[in-house]
Residue frames relative to the residue before (quaternion, step in Angstrom):
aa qw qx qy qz dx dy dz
X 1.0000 0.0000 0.0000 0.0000 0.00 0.00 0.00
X 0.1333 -0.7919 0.5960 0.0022 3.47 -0.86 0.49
X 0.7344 -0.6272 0.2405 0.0972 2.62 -1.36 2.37
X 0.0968 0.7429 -0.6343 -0.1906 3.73 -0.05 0.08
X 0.2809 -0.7060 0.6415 0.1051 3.88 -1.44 0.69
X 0.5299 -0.6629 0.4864 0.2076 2.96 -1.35 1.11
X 0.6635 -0.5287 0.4784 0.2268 3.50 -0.98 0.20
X 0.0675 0.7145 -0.6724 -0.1813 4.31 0.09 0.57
X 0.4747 -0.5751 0.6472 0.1584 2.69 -1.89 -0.19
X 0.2194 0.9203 -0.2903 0.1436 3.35 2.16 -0.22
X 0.8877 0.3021 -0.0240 0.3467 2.68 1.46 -1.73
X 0.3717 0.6664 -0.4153 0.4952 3.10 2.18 0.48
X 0.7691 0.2301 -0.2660 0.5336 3.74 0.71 -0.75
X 0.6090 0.4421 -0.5820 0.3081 3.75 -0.03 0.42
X 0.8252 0.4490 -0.1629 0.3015 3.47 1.07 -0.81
X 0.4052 0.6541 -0.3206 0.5524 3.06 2.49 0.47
X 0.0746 -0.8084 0.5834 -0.0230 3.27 -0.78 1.51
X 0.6223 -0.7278 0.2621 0.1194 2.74 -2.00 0.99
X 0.4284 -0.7365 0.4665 0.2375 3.11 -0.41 1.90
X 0.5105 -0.4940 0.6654 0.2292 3.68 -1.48 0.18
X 0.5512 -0.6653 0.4661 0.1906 3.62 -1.31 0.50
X 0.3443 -0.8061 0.4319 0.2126 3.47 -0.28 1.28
X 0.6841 0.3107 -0.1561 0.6412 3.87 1.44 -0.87
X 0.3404 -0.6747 0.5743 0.3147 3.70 -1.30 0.08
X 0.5528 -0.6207 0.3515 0.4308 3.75 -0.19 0.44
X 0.5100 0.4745 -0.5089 0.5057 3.77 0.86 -0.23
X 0.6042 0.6608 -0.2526 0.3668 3.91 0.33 -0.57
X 0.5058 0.4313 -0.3237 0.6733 3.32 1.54 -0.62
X 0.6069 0.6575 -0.3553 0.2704 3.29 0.50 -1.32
X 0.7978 0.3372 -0.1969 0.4594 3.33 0.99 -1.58
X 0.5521 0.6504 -0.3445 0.3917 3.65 1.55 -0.40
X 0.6452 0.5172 -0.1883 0.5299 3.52 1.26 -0.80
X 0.2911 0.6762 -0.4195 0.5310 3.52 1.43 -0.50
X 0.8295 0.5465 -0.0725 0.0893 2.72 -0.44 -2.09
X 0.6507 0.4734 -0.1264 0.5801 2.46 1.27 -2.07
X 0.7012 0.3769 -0.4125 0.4430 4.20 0.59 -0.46
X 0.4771 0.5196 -0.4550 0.5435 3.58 0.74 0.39
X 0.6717 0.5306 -0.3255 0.4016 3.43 0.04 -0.81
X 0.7026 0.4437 -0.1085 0.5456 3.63 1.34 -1.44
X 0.4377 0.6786 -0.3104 0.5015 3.30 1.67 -0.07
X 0.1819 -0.7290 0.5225 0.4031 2.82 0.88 -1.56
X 0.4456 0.6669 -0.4144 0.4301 3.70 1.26 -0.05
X 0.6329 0.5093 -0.4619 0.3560 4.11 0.33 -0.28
X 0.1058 0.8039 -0.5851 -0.0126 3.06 -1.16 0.75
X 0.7220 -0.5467 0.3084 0.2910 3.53 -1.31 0.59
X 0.8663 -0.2767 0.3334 0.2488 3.24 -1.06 0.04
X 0.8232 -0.0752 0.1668 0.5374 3.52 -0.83 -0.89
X 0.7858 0.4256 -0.1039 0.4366 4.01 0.93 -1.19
X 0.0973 -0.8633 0.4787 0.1270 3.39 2.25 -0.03
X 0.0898 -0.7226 0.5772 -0.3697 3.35 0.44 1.84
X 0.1636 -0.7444 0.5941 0.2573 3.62 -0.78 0.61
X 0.5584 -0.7316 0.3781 0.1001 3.22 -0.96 1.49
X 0.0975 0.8558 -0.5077 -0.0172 4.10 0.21 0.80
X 0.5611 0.5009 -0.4916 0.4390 3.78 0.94 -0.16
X 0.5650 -0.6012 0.5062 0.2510 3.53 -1.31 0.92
X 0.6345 0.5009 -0.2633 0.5264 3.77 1.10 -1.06
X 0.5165 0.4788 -0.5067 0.4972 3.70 0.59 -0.83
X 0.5901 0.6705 -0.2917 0.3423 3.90 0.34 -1.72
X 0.7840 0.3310 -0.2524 0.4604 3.41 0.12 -1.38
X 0.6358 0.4746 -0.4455 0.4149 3.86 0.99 -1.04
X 0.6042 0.5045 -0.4221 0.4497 3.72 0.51 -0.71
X 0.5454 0.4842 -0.4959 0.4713 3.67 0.67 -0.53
X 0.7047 0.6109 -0.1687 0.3189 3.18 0.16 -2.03
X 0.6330 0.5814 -0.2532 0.4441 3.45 1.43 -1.02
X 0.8198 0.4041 -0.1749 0.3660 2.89 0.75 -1.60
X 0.4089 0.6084 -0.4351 0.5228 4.05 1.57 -0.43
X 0.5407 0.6631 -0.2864 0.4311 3.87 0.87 -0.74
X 0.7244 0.4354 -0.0909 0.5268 3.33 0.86 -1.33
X 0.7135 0.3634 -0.2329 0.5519 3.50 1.12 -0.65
X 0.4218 -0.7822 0.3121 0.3360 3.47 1.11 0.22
X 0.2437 0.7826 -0.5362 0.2019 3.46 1.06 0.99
X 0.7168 -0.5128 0.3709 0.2925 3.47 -1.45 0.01
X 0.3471 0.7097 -0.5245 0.3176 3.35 0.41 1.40
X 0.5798 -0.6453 0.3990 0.2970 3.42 -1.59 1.10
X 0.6175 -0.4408 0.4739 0.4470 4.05 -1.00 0.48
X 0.2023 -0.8546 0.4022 0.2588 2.69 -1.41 0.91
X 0.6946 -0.4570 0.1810 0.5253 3.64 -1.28 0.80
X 0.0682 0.6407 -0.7404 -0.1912 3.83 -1.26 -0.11
């Protein structure tokens, strides 16, 4: 008979390195803000002070504003 062997995973986690944080945790802080405003119904846009109902629109305004406070967030995409 002949041995069959299990599969590790040994070599997925030893050779997986440790990434750095793309957001600082205050940053959630201000995204989640956001996002309960938004469910509020109280968030609103920019310049056209629209009331804001897309969840993604939400987080960038979060994401925007952590920017402005100089928190740890990546550039944004153009």
């Amino acid at each position: 008979m002949m041995a069959t062997k299990k599969k590790s995973n040994n070599a997925k986690k030893g050779s997986a390195k440790k990434s750095s944080r793309k957001y600082s945790p205050s940053t959630g802080k201000n995204v989640k803000t956001e996002m309960r405003e938004m469910k509020a119904g109280k968030l609103r846009s920019g310049r056209s002070g629209k009331k804001v109902t897309n969840p993604k629109q939400a987080i960038a305004i979060g994401l925007s504003e952590a920017r402005k406070e100089g928190k740890k967030v990546p550039a944004k995409k153009s």
